[in-house]
Structure formats: structure tokens, C-alpha cells
C-alpha positions, 0 to 999 in steps of 0.5 A: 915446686920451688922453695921458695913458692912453697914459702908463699904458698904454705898458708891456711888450713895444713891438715896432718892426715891419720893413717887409716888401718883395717881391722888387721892393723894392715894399711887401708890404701883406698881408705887413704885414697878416700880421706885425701880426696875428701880433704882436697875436695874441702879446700883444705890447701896443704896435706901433711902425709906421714906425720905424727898424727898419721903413726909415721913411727909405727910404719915400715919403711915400705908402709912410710913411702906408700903413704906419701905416695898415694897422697901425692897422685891423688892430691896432684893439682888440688892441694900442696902435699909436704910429707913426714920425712921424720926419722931418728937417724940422718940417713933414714931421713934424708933417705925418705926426703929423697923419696918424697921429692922423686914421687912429686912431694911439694916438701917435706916436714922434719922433726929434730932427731929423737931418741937420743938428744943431738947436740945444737950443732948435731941439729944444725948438721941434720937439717943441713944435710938432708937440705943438700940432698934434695932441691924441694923445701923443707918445713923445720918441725919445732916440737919438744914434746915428742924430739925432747928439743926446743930449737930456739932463736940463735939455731933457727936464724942459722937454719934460716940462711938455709936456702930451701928451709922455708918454714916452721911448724911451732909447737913449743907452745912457748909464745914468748919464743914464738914472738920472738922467732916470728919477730925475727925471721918472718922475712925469711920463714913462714911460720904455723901454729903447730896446733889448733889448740895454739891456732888462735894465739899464733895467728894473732902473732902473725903465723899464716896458717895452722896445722890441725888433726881435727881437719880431718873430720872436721875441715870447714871448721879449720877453714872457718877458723882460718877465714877470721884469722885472715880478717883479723876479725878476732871476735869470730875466730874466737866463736869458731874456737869456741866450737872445737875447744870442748873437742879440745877439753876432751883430748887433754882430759884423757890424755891426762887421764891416762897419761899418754897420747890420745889425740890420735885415738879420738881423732879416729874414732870421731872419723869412724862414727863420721864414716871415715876411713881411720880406725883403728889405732896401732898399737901400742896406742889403743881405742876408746872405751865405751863410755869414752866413745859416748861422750865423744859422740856428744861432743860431735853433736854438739860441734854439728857434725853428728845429727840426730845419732 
């Protein structure tokens, strides 16, 4: 796919798929071949491989490439595959994204160099040598928690003149500086929350879709919340929230509790109580307990995806 089709097309419901283990820590291949047909089959528009939901830090780089390659051929002609490319260093990076644009990837995600801090112009270098080297576009990951970067508005105008940079994934849940980049460059780029929990403010300052973990469990919620945005009916896209924001609630409370990430844990637990391959987490990252599981579980009752359990 072209860029600057991709620029129009990225649009909607992105999920960021997780990366389902077996109960050995092994990569469940066919577990992923079910979750992505499950996804194309629900109409969710764009599929985002090997992101940070998917664990991409904890995968070889053998496991990185398989995974964006089997949701390349199943998704083939049903959905828009981007892929997590993300790496600390330039040359794993640009060595993936060649990778993902050989096997038929429609772009790829990028999150800034992490680790150690690059500078400004560090940045700009990274993302405008792995744009030379491949043709498909890209989608700048502006995430300060997990890179420790903010890429504000004079480095994303530059990065904008790019011709195959096409879009931003925004997540500095800084809307002053949403407003601004949108503002300025929503000619140029296409713009999506970076996540559902900002879905409703991006929309409202005109991001064309969002990117969301609970899709994968949950994908006609996230179609429904998209569905109001387009309407700009806000007082629906307000009742959709207010069905995943106990789900919401849930995630920050225990992130907070205990002080690391835990999205991607509950995410696969409600997938396993769903009968969706996900589960188990990979370490250092771990399930949850018991109680956690139970207050989970009536969580999902409550959003109507469990019935009678």
C-alpha cells in the first residue's frame, strides 16, 4: 500500500493486538491466527502486530518477525496490517521495518529510541533513516511513558515534510499539545488517540480514529465508540465510554497499586475468561491474582460481555 493511501485509510478502530503464549511462555502461533481472524471478522479496520500491548520487548527477534508475519497472511485483504518495528537502536529498527514491508505489512508503528535518551536531532535522524530505507509509510509513536520523549510541534512539523511518515499515534495525554499538532499539521498527518481512555477528547479535537487494547476482547464496543465520534453525536460517544470506563477504572487502580504495568495483564486475563487465546503474560510481567480475577470477571458482566458466569 502506498503512503499516502495508508494516510487516508488509517482511520477507525486500530487494534493493538496482544501476543498470546502457551503455558510454556512459547509463542501460541495458532492462537494468533484465531485472534486475527477474530478481529478482521469484527470489522476492526486496522491491526497493529508487535506493539506494545503485544510484549514486542519481551520477543526475540525471531518471535517479532513471525508475529507480524502471521498477521500479515491471515489479515491479507480484510483489514490494514501496520506493525510494531520499535526498537532501541536505529538498525534493529530499520532492520525490522524492512522486514515487515518484505512480508506485505501495509506500514509500520515506531516509537522514539528508548533506553537511552536521543537528542532532538538524534530523533529526527532515526525516524528519517528508517523512512529511507523502505517505501511503506510510517506511524510516529508519540508515547513519553514508555521512550521518556515527548516529540512536540517544531520535531513533528519537521518529521511531517517526510513523504512517507503519514500519521501519529498520540499519546502524551498532553491535549494542549494534541490541539496544537492537530492544529497544525492535520493536512499532512493523520492523527489517533493513542488510547481509548483519551478516545473521546482526541475525537473531539479531530483524531480520525483510535488505537485500543480492549478491541481485542471487546471490538464492537470500540466500533461503537468510533461510530458516535463519526456522527459527532457526543452524548452517545459519551454512553459508549461509560461502559468501558469501569474497565478503565480497574486497569489505573491496579496499575497504581502496584506500581507497574498491568493493562496488558488484564487485558489477557479478560481474553482468557472470554475463551480467547492471550494468556499468559510473560515475564517480568505477571497475572492476577484471585481476587483480582473475580473483580475482573464482574467487570465484564457488567459491560455485557460475560453472561450468566
Amino acid at each position: 500500500m502506498e503512503p499516502e493511501e495508508l494516510k487516508e485509510k488509517l482511520a477507525g478502530v486500530n487494534c493493538v493486538m496482544v501476543t498470546p503464549f502457551k503455558e510454556d511462555y512459547s509463542l501460541d502461533e495458532d492462537g494468533l491466527r484465531t485472534n486475527t481472524r477474530f478481529l478482521t471478522k469484527n470489522g476492526v479496520n486496522v491491526l497493529i502486530p508487535a506493539g506494545s500491548t503485544g510484549e514486542f520487548w519481551s520477543l526475540t527477534p525471531e518471535e517479532h518477525k513471525r508475529v507480524i508475519k502471521i498477521v500479515v497472511d491471515e489479515a491479507r485483504g480484510k483489514s490494514i496490517v501496520v506493525a510494531g518495528t520499535a526498537h532501541s537502536g536505529t538498525k534493529l529498527t530499520v532492520e525490522l521495518s524492512q522486514y515487515a514491508e518484505k512480508v506485505g505489512a501495509d506500514g509500520v508503528m515506531i516509537v522514539p529510541p528508548y533506553y537511552q535518551k536521543p537528542t532532538i536531532e538524534g530523533i529526527y535522524e532515526h525516524y528519517k533513516t528508517v523512512a529511507e530505507s523502505i517505501k511503506i509509510g510510517i506511524v510516529i509513536y508519540n508515547n513519553p511513558w514508555t521512550s521518556k520523549i515527548t516529540i512536540r510541534t517544531d520535531l513533528m512539523e519537521r518529521l511531517a515534510k517526510i513523504p512517507n511518515i503519514v500519521a501519529v499515534k498520540e499519546t502524551s495525554g498532553d491535549l494542549r499539545l494534541a490541539f496544537r499538532l492537530i492544529n497544525r499539521l492535520k493536512d499532512r498527518l493523520t492523527f489517533l488517540a493513542g488510547a481509548e481512555i483519551l478516545a473521546p477528547f482526541y475525537y473531539m479535537l479531530g483524531a480520525k480514529g483510535h488505537v485500543t487494547a480492549t478491541a481485542n476482547f471487546a471490538p464492537q464496543i470500540s466500533k461503537d465508540l468510533y461510530d458516535a465520534a463519526k456522527e459527532k453525536n457526543w452524548e452517545k460517544m459519551n454512553n459508549v465510554y461509560s461502559i468501558l470506563a469501569p474497565y478503565f477504572e480497574f486497569v489505573e487502580r491496579l496499575t497504581e497499586k502496584k506500581n507497574g504495568t498491568m493493562y496488558i495483564s488484564i487485558a489477557k486475563e479478560a481474553m482468557k475468561m472470554l475463551n480467547l487465546p492471550g494468556w499468559p503474560p510473560r515475564k517480568p510481567l505477571l497475572p492476577l491474582t484471585e481476587e483480582e480475577r473475580k473483580e475482573l470477571k464482574e467487570i465484564l458482566k457488567k459491560m455485557g460481555l460475560l453472561q450468566g458466569q
